[in-house]
C-alpha positions as CSV (number, residue, x, y, z in Angstrom):
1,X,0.0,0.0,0.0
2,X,1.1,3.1,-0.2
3,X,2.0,6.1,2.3
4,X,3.0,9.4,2.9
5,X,6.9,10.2,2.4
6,X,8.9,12.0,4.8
7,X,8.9,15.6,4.2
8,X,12.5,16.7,3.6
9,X,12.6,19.8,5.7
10,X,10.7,21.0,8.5
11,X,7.4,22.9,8.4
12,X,8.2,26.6,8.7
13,X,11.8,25.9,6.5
14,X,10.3,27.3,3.5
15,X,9.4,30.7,5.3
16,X,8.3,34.0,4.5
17,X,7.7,32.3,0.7
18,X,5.6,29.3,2.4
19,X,4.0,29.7,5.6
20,X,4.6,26.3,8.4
21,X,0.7,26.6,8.7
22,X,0.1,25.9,4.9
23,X,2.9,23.7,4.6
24,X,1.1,21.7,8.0
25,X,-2.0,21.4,6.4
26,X,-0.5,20.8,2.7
27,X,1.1,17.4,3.7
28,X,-0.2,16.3,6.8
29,X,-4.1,16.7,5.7
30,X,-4.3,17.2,1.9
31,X,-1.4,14.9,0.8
32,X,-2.2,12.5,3.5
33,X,-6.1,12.1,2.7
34,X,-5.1,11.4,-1.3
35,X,-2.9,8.2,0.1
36,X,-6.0,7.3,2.3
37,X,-7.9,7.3,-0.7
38,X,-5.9,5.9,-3.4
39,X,-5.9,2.7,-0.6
40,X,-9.3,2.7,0.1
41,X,-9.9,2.1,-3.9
42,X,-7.2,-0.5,-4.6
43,X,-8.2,-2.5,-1.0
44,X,-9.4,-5.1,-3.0
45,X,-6.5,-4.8,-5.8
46,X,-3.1,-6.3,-4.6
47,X,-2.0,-6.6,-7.9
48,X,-2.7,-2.7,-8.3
49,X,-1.3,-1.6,-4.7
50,X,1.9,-3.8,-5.9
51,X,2.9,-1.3,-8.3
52,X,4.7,1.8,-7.9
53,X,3.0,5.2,-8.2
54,X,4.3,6.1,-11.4
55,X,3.6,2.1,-13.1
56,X,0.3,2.8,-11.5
57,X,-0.3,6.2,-13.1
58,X,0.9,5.4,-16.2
59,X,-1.2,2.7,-17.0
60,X,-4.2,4.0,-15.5
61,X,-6.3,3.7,-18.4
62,X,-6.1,0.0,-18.4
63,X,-8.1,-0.1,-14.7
64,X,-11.2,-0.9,-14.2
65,X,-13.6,2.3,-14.8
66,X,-15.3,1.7,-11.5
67,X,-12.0,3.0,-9.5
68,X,-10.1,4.5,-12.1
69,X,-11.5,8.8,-11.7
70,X,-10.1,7.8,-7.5
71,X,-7.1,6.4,-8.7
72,X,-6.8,9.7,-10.9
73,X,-7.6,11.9,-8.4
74,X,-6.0,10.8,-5.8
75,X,-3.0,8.8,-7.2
76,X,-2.2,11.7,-9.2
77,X,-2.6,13.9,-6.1
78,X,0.0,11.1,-4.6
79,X,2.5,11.4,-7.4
80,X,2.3,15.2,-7.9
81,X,2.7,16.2,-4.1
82,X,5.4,13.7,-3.6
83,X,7.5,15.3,-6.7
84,X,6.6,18.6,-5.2
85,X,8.1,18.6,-1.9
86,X,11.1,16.9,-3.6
87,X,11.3,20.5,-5.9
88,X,11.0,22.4,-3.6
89,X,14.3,23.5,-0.5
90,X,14.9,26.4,1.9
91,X,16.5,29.3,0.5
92,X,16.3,27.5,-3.3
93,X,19.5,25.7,-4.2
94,X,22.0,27.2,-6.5
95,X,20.7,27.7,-10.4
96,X,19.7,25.7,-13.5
97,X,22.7,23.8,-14.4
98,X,23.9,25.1,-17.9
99,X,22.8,22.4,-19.8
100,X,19.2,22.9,-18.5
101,X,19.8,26.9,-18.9
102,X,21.0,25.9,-22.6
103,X,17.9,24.0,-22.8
104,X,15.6,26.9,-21.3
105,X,16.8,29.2,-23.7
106,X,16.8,27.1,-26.7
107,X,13.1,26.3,-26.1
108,X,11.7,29.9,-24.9
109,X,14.1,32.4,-25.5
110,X,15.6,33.0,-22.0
111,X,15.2,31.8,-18.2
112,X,13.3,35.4,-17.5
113,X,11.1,34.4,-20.4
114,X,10.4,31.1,-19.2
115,X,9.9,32.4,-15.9
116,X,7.2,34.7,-17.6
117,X,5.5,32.3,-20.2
118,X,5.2,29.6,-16.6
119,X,3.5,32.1,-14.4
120,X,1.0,33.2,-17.6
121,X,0.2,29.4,-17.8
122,X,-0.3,29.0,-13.6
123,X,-2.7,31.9,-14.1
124,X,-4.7,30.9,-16.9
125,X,-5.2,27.4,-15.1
126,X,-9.0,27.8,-14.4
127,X,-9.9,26.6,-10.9
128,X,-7.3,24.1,-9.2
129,X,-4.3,22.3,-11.0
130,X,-0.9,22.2,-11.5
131,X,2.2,24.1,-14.2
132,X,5.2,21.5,-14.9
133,X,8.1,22.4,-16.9
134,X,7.9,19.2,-19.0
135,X,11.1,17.1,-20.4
136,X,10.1,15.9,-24.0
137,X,12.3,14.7,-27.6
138,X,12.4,18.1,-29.0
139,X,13.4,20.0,-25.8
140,X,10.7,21.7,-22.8
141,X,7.3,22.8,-22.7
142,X,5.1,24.3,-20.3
143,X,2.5,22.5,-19.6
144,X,-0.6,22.6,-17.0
145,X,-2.9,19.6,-16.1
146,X,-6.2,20.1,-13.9
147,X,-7.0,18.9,-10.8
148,X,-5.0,16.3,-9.7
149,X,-4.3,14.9,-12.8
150,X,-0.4,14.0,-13.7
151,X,1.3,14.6,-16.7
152,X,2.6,10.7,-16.5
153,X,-0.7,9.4,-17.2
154,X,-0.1,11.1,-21.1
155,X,3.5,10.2,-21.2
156,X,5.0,13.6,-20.0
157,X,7.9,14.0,-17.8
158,X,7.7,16.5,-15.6
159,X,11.1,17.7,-14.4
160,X,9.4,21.1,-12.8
161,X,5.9,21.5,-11.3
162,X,4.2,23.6,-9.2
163,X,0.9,23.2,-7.5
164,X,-2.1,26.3,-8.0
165,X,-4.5,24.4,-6.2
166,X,-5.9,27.3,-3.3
167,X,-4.5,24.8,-1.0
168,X,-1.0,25.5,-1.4
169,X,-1.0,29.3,-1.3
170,X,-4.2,30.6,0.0
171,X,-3.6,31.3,4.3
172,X,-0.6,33.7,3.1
173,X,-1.8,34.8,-0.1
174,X,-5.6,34.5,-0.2
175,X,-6.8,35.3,-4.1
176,X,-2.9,36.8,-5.2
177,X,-2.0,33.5,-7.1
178,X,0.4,36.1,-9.0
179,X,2.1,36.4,-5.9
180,X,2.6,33.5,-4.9
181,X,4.0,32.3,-8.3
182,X,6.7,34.9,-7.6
183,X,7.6,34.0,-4.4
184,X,7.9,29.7,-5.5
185,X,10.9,30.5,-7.3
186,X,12.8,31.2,-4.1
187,X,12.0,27.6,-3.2
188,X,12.9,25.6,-5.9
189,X,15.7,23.0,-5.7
190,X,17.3,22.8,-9.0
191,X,19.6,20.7,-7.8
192,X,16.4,18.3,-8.4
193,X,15.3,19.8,-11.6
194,X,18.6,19.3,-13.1
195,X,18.8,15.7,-12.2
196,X,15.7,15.0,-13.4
197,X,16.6,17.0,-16.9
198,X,19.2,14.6,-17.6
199,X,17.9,11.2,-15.9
């Protein structure tokens, strides 16, 4: 079955950009009630709880239609929160590795373009969902999925994402997702990013 992974820093380590509250109720409620759920629907599926988040998701339109929107929901919720804490690190972590910059600028012109084009797709996400800076054969895109719905389930892989649900921002921020946006990039560990980019 699966469970809820250890959160790699402490609550209030992503402060003033994240506040512990949000980060408190992000994992330990949100986070934790998507791996409640996702076992709840495969309780009677060992060969399903067998597999690993991302077999899981990436197959998921081979399961049975009577559990497959939960294990959409909130195995994508699973797989999407888990990567996020991983992208995410006190104070940010160095820079995009010049491979990836290379990469960045090849595909949108510059990072403070990308930067600009990412935040235009966050806000243009209608409702709640996610922005992922997605690794594919002719370079990056930006990409945004609703919900909890995870770019592995169509083949993408995310080496960036960030979550716009009001969840994730709204105690500090309240309606300024702009602001928010802004204040991410302080967090990110592209340390991560870059292994991802060239895994």
């Amino acid at each position: 079955m699966y469970s809820l992974p250890k959160l790699p820093y402490e609550f209030n380590a992503l402060e003033p950009n994240i506040d512990a509250m949000t980060m408190e109720i992000h994992y330990s409620k949100h986070h934790q009630t998507y791996v409640d759920k996702l076992n709840q629907a495969l309780e009677n599926k060992p060969e399903l709880s067998n597999k690993s988040i991302e077999e899981l998701l990436m197959d998921v339109k081979s399961i049975d239609t009577t559990i497959r929107q939960s294990v959409i929901n909130n195995g994508g919720g699973h797989f999407n929160h888990t990567l996020f804490w991983e992208l995410l690190t006190p104070e940010g972590s160095s820079d995009p590795s010049s491979e990836l910059k290379n990469a960045i600028d090849k595909s949108f012109g510059s990072f403070d373009e990308f930067k600009t084009k990412f935040k235009e797709a966050a806000l243009s996400r209608f409702g709640s969902g996610w922005v992922w800076l997605i690794r594919n054969d002719n370079g990056l895109e930006i990409y945004s999925t609703p919900n909890q719905d995870s770019p592995i389930m169509e083949a993408k892989f995310p080496i960036l994402g960030v979550d716009v649900w009001e969840h994730a921002y709204y105690l500090k921020y309240q309606n300024k997702r702009a602001d928010y946006l802004d204040a991410i990039w302080n967090c990110i560990n592209w340390d991560k990013v870059n292994e991802r980019f060239i895994s």
